[in-house]
C-alpha positions as CSV (number, residue, x, y, z in Angstrom):
1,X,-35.1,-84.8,-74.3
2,X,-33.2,-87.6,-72.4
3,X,-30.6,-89.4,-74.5
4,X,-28.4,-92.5,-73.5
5,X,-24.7,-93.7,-74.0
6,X,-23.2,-97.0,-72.8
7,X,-19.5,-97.1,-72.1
8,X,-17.2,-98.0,-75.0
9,X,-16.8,-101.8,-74.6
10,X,-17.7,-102.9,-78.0
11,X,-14.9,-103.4,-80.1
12,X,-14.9,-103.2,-83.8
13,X,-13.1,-102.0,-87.2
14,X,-9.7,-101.9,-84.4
15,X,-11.2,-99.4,-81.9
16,X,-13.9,-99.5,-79.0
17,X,-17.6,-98.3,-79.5
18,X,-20.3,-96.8,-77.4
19,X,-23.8,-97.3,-78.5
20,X,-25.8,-93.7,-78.3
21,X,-30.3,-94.4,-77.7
22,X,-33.4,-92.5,-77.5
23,X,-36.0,-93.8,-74.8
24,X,-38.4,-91.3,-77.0
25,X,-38.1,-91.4,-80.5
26,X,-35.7,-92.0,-83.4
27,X,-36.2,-88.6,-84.8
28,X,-35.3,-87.2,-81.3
29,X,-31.9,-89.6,-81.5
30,X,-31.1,-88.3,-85.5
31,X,-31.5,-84.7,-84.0
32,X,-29.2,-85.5,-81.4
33,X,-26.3,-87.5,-83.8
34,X,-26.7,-84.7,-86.1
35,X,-26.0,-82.2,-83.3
36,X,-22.8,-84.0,-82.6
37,X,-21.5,-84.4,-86.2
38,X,-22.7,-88.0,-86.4
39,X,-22.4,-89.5,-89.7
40,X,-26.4,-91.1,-90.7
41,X,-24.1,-94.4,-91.3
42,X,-23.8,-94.6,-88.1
43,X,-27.1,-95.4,-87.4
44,X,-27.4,-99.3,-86.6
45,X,-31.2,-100.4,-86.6
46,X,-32.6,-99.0,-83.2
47,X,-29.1,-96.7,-81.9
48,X,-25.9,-94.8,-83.1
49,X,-22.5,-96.5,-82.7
50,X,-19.9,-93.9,-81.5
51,X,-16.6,-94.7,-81.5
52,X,-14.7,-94.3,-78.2
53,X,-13.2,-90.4,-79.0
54,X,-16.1,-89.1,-79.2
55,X,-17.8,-90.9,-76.2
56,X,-17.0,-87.4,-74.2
57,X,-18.1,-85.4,-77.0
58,X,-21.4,-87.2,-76.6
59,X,-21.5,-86.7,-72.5
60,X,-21.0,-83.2,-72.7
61,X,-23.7,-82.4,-75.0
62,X,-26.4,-83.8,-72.5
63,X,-26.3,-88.0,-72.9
64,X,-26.9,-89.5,-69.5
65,X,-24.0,-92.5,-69.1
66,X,-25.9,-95.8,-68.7
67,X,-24.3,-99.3,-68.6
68,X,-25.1,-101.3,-71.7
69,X,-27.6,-103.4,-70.3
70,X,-29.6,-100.1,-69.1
71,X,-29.3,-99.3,-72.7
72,X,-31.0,-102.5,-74.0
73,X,-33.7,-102.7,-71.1
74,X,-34.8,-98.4,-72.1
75,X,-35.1,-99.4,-76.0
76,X,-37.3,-102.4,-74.6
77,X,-39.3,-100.4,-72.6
78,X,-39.7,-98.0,-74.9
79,X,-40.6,-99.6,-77.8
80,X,-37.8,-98.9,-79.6
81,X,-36.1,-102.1,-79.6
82,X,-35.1,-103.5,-83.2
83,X,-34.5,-107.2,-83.5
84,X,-31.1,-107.7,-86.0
85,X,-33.6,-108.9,-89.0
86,X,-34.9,-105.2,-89.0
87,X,-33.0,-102.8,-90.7
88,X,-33.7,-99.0,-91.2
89,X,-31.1,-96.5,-91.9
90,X,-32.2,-92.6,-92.3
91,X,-31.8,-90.9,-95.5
92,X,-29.5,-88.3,-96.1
């Protein structure tokens, strides 16, 4: 299980976010979020946004830290990439 987090550049809502990616599988992300206290909110389209506090959290329970156009280029290899006018949220 290889999961990815980009540095928290992306500001938003008056703090700085961090987006967190599978390469594998969205079930294998929502395993991962879940593992970390993630709330299923967090979940935008095709990654989690994690605010800048818990980007260690995120680190030091196994994601590899990848700059954020790493991030985009593994959801496009992958398949995994969600264009903005596809949205799918997980169900609590």
């Amino acid at each position: 299980m290889t999961i990815y987090i980009d540095p928290p550049t992306w500001p938003g809502h008056g703090r700085m976010w961090s987006h967190l990616i599978s390469d594998v599988s969205y079930e294998e992300l929502r395993l991962f979020a879940d593992g970390l206290g993630l709330p299923r909110r967090a979940f935008e389209r095709d990654h989690y946004d994690v605010p800048s506090h818990r980007y260690a959290d995120a680190v030091g329970a196994g994601a590899v830290q990848v700059g954020s156009r790493e991030v985009v280029r593994l959801l496009r290899a992958s398949g995994l990439r969600r264009p903005k006018g596809l949205v799918q949220r997980f169900s609590s």
